[in-house]
N, C-alpha and C positions, 0 to 999 in steps of 0.2 A: 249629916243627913238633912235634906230639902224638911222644911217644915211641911206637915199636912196641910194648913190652910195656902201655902203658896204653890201646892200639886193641886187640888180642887181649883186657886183660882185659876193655872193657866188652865186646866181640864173643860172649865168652862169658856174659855176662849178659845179654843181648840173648837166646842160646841157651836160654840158664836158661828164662827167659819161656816160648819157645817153645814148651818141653817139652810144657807144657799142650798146645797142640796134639795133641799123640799121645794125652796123656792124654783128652782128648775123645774121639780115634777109638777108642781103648779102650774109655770109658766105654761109646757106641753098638754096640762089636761084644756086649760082654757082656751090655748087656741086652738084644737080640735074643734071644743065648744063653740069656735066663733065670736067666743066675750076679748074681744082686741083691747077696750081699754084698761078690764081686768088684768091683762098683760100687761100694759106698759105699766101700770101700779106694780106690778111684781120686780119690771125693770128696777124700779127706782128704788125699793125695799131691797133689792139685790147690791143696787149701788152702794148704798147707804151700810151698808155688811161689809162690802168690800172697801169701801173706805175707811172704815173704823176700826176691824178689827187687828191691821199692821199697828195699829198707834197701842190698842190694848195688847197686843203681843210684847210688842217693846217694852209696856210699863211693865209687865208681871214678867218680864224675861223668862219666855216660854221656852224659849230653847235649851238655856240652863236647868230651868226645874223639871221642863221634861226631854230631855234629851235623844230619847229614845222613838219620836214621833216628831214625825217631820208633816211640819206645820205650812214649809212651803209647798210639799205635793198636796195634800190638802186645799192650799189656797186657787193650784191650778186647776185641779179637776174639778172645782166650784166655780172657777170662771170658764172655763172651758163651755160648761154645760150653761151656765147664765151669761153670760157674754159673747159666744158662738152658735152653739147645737136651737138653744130655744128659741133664739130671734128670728135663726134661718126656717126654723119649725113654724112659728108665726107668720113669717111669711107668705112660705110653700101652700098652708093651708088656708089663707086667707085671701087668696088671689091676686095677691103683688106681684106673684113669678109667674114666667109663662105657662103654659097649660103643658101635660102631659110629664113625657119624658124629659122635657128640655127644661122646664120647671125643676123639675129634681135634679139637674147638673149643676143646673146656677145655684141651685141651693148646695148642692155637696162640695162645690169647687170652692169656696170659703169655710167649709167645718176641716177638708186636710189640709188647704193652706195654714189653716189654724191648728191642726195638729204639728206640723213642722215648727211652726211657732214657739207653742209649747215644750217641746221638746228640747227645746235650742238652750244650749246653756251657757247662752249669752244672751237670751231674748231679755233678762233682765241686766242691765251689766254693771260692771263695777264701779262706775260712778252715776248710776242709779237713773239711768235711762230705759225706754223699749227699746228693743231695735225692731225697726219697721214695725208699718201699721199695727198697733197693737190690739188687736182685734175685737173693735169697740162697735162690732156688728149689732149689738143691741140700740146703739146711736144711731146707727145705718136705719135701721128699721123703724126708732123711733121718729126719722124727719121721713122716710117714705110713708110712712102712713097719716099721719099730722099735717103734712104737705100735699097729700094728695098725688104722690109720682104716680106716673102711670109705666104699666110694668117694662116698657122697653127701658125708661130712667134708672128704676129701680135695678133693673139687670145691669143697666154700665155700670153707672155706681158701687154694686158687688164685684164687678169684674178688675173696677180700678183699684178699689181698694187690695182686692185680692193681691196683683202685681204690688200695691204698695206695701204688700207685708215681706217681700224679697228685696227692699228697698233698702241701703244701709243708713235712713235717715236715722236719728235719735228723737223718740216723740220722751215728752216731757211724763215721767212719775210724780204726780204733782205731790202726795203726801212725802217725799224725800228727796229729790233735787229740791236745795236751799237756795239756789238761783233764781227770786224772786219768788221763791217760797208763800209768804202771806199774800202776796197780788194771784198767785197761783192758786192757792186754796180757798181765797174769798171769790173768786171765778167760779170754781166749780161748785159752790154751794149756791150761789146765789143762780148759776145754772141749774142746776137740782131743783130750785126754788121756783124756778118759771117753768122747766117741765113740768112740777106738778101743777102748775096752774095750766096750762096747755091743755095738760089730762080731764085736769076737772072740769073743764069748758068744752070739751070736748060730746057733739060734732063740732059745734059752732064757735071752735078757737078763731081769733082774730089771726089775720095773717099776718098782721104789724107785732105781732106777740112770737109768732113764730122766727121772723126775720129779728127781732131784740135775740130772741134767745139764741143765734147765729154766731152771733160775736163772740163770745168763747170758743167754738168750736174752729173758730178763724185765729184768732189771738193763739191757742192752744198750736195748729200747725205751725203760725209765724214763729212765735219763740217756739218751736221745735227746731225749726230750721233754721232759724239765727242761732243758737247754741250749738247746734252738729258743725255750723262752718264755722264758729268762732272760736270754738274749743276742739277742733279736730289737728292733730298730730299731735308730740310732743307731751309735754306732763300738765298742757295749758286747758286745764279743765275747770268746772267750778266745784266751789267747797263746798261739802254736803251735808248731809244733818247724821248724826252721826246714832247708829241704831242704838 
């Protein structure tokens, strides 16, 4: 029999996850509101959940003591709604997308490419990659509005990415591809770390602060795609961390 205090703790990681939830209904109250940097504070508390909670999963082996709850649906419809539905909501309402009807297509033509996504049960795969863009449309939203695009940018950019989510690259899982593993993970925290200084300076971020925090986001594609063609065919893949 599972001990009671090892069902309580994954019960609370299960929780943890959840949070994101609320954090969604946040995101959409405030951009309605118009509070845009309240949002991207939401982004980043969203990040920071979805970062952590795969490692707390792992330690209290949540899927052993609860086996009966599936922790990975859970994690998608928390990112689905945090990392798709409320950034394109941000958006739409915020005047990044074009006006009218054509506004709501570019905003919807990225929530079901992202349901395809989702659904795909290979979008995460077995040596611990996305396939195609994995839909990090809250990133999207976070350099169009911080940058200043103007909304025909803003529209390619959704649009390209969009097509990149049909793309059979391999983007990088930083918390479990071992394949430079700690260069990987000290990247995105220390990315984390200049978003939130971006936010907090915000209106008046420096652009030289914007263009520093670029570099991950660049490094992050390069080794995506140096890994998909270096480790494509065969059994020549890299060794992974093991859950």
């Amino acid at each position: 029999m599972t001990p009671t205090g090892a069902r309580v703790a994954a019960g609370l990681v299960h929780a943890y996850t959840a949070t994101g939830a609320v954090l969604a209904l946040l995101m959409v109250h405030f951009a309605y509101e118009g509070e845009v940097r309240a949002v991207l504070w939401l982004f980043l508390a969203a990040m920071v959940v979805d970062g952590s909670d795969g490692f707390l999963a792992r330690h209290f082996e949540v899927k052993t003591v609860m086996p009966g709850f599936d922790g990975a649906l859970l994690d998608n419809i928390v990112d689905y709604m945090t990392y798709a539905f409320a950034p394109m909501v941000l958006l739409w309402a915020n005047g990044y997308l074009p006006d009218g009807v054509l506004g709501g297509v570019v905003a919807a033509v990225p929530l079901l490419a992202s349901c395809y996504q989702f659904c795909r049960s290979d979008a995460k795969t077995d040596d611990y990659f996305f396939l195609g863009f994995p839909s990090y449309w809250n990133v999207v939203a976070f350099y169009a509005i911080v940058a200043s695009f103007d909304i025909g940018l803003t529209t390619l950019v959704i649009l390209v990415c969009t097509v990149l989510v049909f793309v059979p690259v391999k983007y990088l899982y930083p918390s479990r591809t071992e394949k430079l593993w700690y260069l990987n993970m000290a990247l995105s925290v220390l990315w984390m770390a200049v978003y939130a200084v971006i936010v907090a300076l915000m209106p008046d971020q420096p652009t030289w602060l914007i263009v520093l925090s670029l570099i991950y986001p660049v490094y992050y594609v390069g080794v995506s795609l140096w890994l998909t063609v270096t480790f494509r065919g065969g059994d020549r893949r890299p060794a992974l961390i093991k859950a």
